[in-house]
Structures are given as C-alpha cells and as structure tokens.
C-alpha positions as CSV (number, residue, x, y, z in Angstrom):
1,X,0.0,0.0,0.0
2,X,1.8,3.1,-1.1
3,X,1.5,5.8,1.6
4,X,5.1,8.1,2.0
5,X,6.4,10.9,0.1
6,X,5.2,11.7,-3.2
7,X,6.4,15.1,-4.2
8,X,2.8,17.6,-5.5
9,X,3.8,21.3,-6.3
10,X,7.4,20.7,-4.1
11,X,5.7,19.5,-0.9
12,X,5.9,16.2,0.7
13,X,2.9,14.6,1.4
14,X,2.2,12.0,3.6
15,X,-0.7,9.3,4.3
16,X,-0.7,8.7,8.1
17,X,-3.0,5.6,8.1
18,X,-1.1,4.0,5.2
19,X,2.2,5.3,7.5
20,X,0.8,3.5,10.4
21,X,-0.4,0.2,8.3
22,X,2.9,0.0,6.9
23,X,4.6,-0.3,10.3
24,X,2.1,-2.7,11.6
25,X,3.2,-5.1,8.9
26,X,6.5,-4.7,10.0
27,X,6.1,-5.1,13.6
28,X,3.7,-8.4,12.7
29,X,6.2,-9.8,10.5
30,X,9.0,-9.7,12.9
31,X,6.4,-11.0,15.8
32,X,5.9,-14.2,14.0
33,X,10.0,-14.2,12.9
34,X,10.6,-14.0,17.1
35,X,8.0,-16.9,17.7
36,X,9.1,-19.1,15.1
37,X,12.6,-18.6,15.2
38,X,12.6,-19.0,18.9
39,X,10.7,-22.3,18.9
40,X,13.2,-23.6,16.4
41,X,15.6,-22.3,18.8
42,X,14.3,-24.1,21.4
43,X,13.6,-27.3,19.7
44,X,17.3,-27.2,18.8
45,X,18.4,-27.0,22.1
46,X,20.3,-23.7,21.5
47,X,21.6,-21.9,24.6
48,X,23.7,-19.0,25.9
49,X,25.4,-17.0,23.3
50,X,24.1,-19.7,20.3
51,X,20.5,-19.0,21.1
52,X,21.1,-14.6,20.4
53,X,23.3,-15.2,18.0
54,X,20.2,-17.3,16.4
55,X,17.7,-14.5,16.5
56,X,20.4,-12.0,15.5
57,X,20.5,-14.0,11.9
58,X,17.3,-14.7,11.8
59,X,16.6,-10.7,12.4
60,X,19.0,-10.3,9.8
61,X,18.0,-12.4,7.3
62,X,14.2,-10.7,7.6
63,X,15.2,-7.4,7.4
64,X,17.1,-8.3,4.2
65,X,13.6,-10.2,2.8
66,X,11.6,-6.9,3.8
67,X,14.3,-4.4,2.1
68,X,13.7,-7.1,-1.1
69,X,9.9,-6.3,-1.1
70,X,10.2,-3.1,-0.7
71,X,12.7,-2.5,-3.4
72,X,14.5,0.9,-4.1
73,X,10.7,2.9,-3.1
74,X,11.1,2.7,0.7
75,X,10.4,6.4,0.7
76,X,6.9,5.8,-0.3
77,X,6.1,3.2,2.2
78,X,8.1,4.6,5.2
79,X,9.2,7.8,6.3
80,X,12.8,6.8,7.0
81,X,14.6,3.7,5.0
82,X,16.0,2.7,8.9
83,X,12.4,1.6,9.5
84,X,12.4,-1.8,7.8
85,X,15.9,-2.5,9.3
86,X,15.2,-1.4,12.9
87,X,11.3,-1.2,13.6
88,X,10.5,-4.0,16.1
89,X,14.0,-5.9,16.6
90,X,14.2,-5.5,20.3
91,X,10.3,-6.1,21.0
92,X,10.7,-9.5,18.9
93,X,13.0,-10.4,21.3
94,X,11.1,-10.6,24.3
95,X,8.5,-13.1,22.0
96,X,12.0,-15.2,20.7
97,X,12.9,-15.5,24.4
98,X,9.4,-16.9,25.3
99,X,9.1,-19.4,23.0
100,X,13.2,-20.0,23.3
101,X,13.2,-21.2,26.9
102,X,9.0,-22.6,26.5
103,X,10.2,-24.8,24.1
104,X,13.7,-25.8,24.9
105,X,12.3,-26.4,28.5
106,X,9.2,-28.8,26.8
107,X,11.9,-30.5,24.8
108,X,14.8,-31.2,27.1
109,X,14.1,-30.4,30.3
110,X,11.3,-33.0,30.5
C-alpha cells in the first residue's frame, strides 16, 4: 500500500493511516519471525550466546527479505529507509525468548 512521500507542487505529502499500516506489517512480520525462530531455537536445544546469536541471523536475514519487497521505493512506504531495518528488533525479542526457553524447557528439560 503506497502511503510516504510523493512530491505535489514541491511539498511532501504524507498518508498517516497508510504510515501506520505499513509499520504494523513490519512489527507483525517480525512477531511471527521471534516466535518461530525461537521455537526452532528451542527445539534445537540452543543456549547461551548460540541462542542470540540465532535471532540475530534470523533478524538479519528478515530485514534483508523486507528491504527485497520493498525495493528501491522505501520512501513511499516509510518515512525513513532505517524503518524496515530497525522497527521491532528488540520487541521481537522478548517473544524469541518466550518461546526460546518454552520450548527448549518442553523439549529437554522434561
């Protein structure tokens, strides 16, 4: 859904609901990353340092499957290109580490 900066008579204008929508996605996306990626995590038996350094890649890999979709026209979908990189990295985490230790603990902790 086009919604950032289109240029009309040299001004910038901006749809906030599209804005908004366009963030949501993001934050969704990266939601279900953290779950999934911190089951597999946990089903693994990852731990420590192995376990972050799992969501780190997996954070990385996303952001580079979102900057693919959204092409060379991030400004027209988000205000700033850091957006698709950044938005929701460090909320994901508290979802990877739930379903990190839920699963690892369901799996070998008995």
């Amino acid at each position: 859904m086009p919604s950032g900066a289109d240029s009309a008579e040299g001004k910038i204008v901006l749809n906030e609901p599209a804005l908004r929508s366009n963030a949501a996605v993001i934050e969704y996306c990266r939601t279900a990353l953290a779950a999934v990626a911190g089951g597999t995590a946990g089903i693994l038996g990852l731990t420590g340092l192995y376990g972050f350094v799992f969501y780190i890649l997996a954070s990385l890999m996303m952001s580079v499957l979102l900057a693919l979709k959204v092409g060379s026209n991030v400004n027209k979908y988000f205000i700033r290109k850091q957006n698709v990189y950044t938005d929701g990295v460090f909320g994901g985490l508290f979802t990877y580490v739930l379903f990190w230790t839920f699963l690892y603990g369901m799996v070998h902790v008995h």
